[in-house]
C-alpha positions in Angstrom: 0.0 0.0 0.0 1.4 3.3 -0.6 2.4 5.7 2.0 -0.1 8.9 1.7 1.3 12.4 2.0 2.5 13.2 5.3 0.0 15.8 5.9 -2.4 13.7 4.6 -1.8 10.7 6.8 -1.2 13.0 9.7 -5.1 14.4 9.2 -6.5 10.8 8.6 -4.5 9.6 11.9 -6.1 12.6 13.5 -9.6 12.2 12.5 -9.9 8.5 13.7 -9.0 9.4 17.0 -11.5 11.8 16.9 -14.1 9.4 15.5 -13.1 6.6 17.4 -13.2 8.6 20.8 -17.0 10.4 19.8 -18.2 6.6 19.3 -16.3 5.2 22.5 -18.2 7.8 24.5 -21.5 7.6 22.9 -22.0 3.4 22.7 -19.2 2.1 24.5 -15.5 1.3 23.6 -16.6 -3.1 24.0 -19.9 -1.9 21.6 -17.7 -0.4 19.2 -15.9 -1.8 16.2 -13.2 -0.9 13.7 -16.2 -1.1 10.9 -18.2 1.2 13.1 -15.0 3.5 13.0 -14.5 3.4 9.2 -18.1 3.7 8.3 -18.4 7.0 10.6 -15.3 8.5 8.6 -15.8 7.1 5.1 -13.5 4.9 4.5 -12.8 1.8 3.9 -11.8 -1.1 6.9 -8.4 -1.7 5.3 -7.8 2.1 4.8 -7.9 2.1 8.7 -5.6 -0.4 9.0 -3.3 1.1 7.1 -2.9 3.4 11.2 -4.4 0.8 13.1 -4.1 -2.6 13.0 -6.4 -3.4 16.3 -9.1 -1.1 18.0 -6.7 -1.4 21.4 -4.3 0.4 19.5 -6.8 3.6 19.4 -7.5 3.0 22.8 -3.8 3.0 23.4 -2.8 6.2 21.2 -5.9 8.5 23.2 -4.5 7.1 26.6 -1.2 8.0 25.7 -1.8 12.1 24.4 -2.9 12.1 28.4 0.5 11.2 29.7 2.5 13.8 27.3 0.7 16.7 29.1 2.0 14.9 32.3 5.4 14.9 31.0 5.4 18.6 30.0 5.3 19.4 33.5 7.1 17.2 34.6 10.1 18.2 32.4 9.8 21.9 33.6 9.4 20.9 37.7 12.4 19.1 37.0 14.5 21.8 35.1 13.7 24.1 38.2 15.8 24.3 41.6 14.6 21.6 44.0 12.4 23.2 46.9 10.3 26.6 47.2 11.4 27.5 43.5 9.2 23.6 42.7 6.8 24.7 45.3 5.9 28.1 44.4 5.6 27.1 40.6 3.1 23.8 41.6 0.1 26.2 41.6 0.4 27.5 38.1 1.7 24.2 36.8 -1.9 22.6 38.4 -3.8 25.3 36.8 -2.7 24.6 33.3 -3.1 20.7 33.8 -6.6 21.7 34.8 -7.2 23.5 31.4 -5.8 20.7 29.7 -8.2 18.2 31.4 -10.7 20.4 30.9 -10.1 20.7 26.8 -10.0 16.5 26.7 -12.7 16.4 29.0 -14.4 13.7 26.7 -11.2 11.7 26.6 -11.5 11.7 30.6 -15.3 11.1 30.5 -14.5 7.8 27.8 -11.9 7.0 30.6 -14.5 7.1 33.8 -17.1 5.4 31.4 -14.8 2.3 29.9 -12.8 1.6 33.0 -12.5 -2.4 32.7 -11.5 -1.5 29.0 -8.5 0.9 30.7 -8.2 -1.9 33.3 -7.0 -4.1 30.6 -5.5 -1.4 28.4 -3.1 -0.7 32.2 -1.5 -4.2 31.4 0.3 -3.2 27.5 3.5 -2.7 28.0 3.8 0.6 26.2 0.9 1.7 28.3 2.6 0.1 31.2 5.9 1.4 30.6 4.6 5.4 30.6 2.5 4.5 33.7 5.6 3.9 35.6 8.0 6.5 34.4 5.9 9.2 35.2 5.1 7.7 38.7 8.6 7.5 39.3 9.1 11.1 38.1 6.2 12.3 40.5 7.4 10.4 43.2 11.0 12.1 43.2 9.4 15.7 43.4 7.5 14.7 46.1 9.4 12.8 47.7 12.1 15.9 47.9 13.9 16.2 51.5 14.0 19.9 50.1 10.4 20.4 50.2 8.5 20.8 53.8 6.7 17.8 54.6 3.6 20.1 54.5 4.2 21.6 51.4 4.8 17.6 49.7 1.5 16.5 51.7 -0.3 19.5 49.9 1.2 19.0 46.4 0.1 15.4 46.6 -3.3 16.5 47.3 -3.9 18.5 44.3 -3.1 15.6 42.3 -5.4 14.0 43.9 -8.1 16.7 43.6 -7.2 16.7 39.7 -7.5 12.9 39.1 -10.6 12.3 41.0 -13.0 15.2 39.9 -11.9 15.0 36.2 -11.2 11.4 35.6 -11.9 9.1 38.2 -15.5 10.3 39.1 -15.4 12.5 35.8 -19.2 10.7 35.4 -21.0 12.4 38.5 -19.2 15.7 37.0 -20.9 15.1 33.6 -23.6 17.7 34.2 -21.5 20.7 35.5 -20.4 22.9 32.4 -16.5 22.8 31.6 -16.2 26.5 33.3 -17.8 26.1 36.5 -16.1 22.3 37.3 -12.7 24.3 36.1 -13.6 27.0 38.6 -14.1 24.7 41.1 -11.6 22.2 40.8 -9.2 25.5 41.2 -10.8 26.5 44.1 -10.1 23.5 45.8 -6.8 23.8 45.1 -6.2 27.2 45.8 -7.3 26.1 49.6 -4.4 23.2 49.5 -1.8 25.5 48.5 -0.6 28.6 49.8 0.1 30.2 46.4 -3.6 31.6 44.9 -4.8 29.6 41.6 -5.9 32.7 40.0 -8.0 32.0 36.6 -5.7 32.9 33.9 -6.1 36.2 32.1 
């Protein structure tokens, strides 16, 4: 099969995921097939082979886009000086996580909605792999003997304030509009941390 134009393939590649995660939502990832896929977009099944070759590969490729933003700020915590330089910068790192959650709130949603599909998906090693790394990586910052033992207790919070509201129970969220669970997840936070989590201008 010949390769298609890079910009092309990169828009095709693009507008599965987008398909595939509107249908995942709305029936279910288990109720949803490749040919459901293809048929939504227009093309045929082995054109969508051609970027997948199994529907867990989708599922695999959206899980992963949430562990780059992780990454991100990761990399920049970790190009700072350890202690109250990581600290004071926590609260505005947490505020742009939240907008990012907030933009792929579907992709959370599909995640709070499809969790024994995630609960297989946990056990790829790809998947597995990034799972770990960035553990480890969060785990070091807070872990810092640089950082007061009150400050890491409160860092470690947030995270937790993040991953519950707008993932884990993402589904009892469902019905507050994307601006008002934003407002109030920074709220929250801004009572964890000493540092004000300010809406951005």
């Amino acid at each position: 099969m010949a390769r298609p134009p890079h910009r092309q393939g990169s828009e095709t590649r693009a507008d599965i995921l987008r398909v595939a995660l509107e249908l995942f939502t709305e029936q279910g990832y288990d109720k949803t097939s490749l040919r459901d896929i293809s048929s939504r977009l227009g093309i045929t099944k082995a054109a969508l082979y051609y970027y997948f070759e199994r529907k867990e590969d989708i599922l695999i490729e959206l899980h992963i886009g949430l562990h780059a933003a992780g990454s991100e700020l990761l990399d920049e915590l970790e190009a700072m000086p350890d202690g109250p330089e990581r600290v004071a910068a926590w609260p505005r790192l947490m505020s742009r996580l939240v907008d990012f959650m907030i933009e792929n709130r579907e992709l959370l949603l599909l995640h709070s909605r499809n969790q024994s599909a995630f609960e297989t998906l946990a056990q790829s090693d790809r998947n597995h792999q990034e799972n770990v790394q960035l553990e480890a990586r969060l785990v070091a910052i807070l872990s810092s003997p640089a950082i007061s033992r009150r400050d890491r207790v409160r860092m470690a919070a947030t995270v937790g304030v993040l991953t519950e509201v707008l993932v884990e129970s993402a589904r009892a969220f469902a019905d507050v509009p994307p601006d008002e669970i934003a407002a109030l997840v920074r709220e929250t936070i801004a009572e964890l941390m000493p540092v004000s989590l300010a809406v951005p201008a």
